[in-house]
PLY file of the C-alpha trace (Angstrom):
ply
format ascii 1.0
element vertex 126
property float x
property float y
property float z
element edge 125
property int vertex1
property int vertex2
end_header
241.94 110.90 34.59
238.34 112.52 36.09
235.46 110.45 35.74
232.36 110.20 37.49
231.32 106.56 37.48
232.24 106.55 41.54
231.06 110.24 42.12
229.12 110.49 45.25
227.91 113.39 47.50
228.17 113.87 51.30
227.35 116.30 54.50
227.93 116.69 57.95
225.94 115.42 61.14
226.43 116.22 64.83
225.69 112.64 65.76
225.94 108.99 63.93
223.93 106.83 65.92
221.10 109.62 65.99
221.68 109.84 62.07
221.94 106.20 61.83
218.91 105.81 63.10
216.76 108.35 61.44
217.81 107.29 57.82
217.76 103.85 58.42
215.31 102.99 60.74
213.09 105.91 60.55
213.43 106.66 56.65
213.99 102.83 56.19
217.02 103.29 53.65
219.69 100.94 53.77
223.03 102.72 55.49
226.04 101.54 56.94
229.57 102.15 58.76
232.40 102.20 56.16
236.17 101.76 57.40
236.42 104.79 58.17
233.72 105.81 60.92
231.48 107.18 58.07
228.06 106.34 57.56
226.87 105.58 54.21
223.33 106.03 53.03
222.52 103.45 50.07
219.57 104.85 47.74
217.88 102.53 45.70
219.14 104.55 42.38
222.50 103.07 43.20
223.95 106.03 44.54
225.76 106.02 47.65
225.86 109.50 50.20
228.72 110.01 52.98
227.02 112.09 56.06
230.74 112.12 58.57
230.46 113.87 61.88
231.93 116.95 62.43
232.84 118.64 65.61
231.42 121.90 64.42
228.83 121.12 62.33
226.53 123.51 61.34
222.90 122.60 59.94
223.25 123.05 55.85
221.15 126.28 54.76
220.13 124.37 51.47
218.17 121.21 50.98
220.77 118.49 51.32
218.83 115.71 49.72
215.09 115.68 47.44
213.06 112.54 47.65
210.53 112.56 44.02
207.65 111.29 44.68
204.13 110.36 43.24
201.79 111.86 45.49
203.34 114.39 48.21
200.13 114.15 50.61
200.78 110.61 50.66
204.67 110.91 51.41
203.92 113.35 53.86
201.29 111.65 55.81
203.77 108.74 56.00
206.34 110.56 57.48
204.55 111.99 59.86
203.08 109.08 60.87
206.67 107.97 61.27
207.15 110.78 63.77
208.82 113.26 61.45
207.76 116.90 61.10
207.35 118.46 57.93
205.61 121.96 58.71
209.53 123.36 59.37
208.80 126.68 57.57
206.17 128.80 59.63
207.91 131.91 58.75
206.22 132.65 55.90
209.39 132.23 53.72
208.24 128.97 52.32
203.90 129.68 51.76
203.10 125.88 52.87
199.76 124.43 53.76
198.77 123.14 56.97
200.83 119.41 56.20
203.54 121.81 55.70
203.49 121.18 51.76
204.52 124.10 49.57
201.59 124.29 45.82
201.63 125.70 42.79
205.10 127.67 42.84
207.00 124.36 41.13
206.16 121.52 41.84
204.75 120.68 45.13
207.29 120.01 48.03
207.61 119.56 51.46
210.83 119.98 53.16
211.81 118.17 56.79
214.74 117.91 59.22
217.53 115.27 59.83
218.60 115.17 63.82
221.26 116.85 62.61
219.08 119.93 61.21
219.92 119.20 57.55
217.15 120.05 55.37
215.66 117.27 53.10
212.75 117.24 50.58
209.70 114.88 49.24
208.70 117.20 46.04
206.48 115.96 43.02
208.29 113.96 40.32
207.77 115.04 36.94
0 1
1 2
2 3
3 4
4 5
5 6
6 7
7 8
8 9
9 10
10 11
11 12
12 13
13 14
14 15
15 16
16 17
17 18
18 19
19 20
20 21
21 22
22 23
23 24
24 25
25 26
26 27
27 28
28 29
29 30
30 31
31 32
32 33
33 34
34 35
35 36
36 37
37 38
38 39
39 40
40 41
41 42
42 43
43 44
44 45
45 46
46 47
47 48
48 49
49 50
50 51
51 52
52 53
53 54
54 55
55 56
56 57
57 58
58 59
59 60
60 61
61 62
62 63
63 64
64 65
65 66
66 67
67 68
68 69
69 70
70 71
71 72
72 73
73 74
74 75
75 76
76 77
77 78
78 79
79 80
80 81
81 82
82 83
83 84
84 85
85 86
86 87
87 88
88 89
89 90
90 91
91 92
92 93
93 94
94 95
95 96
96 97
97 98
98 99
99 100
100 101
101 102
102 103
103 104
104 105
105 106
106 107
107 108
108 109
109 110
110 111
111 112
112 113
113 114
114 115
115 116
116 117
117 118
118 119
119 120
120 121
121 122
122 123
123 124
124 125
């Protein structure tokens, strides 16, 4: 029968140490190694997401994960001060401020990079 009480999402990475790293030392989320090689990121929702290396990965063209947060200058100040870069849109596609936070087309958001090149998000929550 389908259910979804043990639904859980997943993406690739070119590296799991480098990943490993990032999300859990970096991010400071717990993660760890399942049986099978993958590496499990534990959010404190209760949710569970598989990132698996693959040979071929390509960086996702999407935003793979959003963080909500309460104040997005604050979120972004600490990652940066954590040595992550969040001005990854200079193209003009995304209009985003110096800090490289997108305002006042939804809610305000600022998107960053995994080692990997997967796209991830701290954005307002409602």
């Amino acid at each position: 029968m389908f259910t979804t009480d043990r639904a859980f999402s997943g993406f690739s990475i070119d590296d799991f140490e480098a990943a490993r790293k990032f999300y859990g030392e970096t991010l400071g989320l717990r993660v760890s190694k399942d049986g099978m090689g993958f590496l499990n990121i534990h959010l404190d929702s209760g949710a569970t997401v598989l990132a698996y290396v693959k040979g071929n990965h390509e960086p996702a063209s999407y935003t793979i994960m959003n963080f909500p947060v309460d104040d997005v200058d604050a979120a972004v100040d600490d990652l940066n001060s954590r040595g992550v870069t969040t001005k990854i849109y200079d193209d003009g596609q995304m209009p985003a401020d110096h800090k490289g936070i997108m305002r006042g087309n939804g809610p305000d958001i600022a998107w960053f990079r995994d080692p990997a090149g997967n796209v991830l998000s701290v954005l307002k929550a409602d």
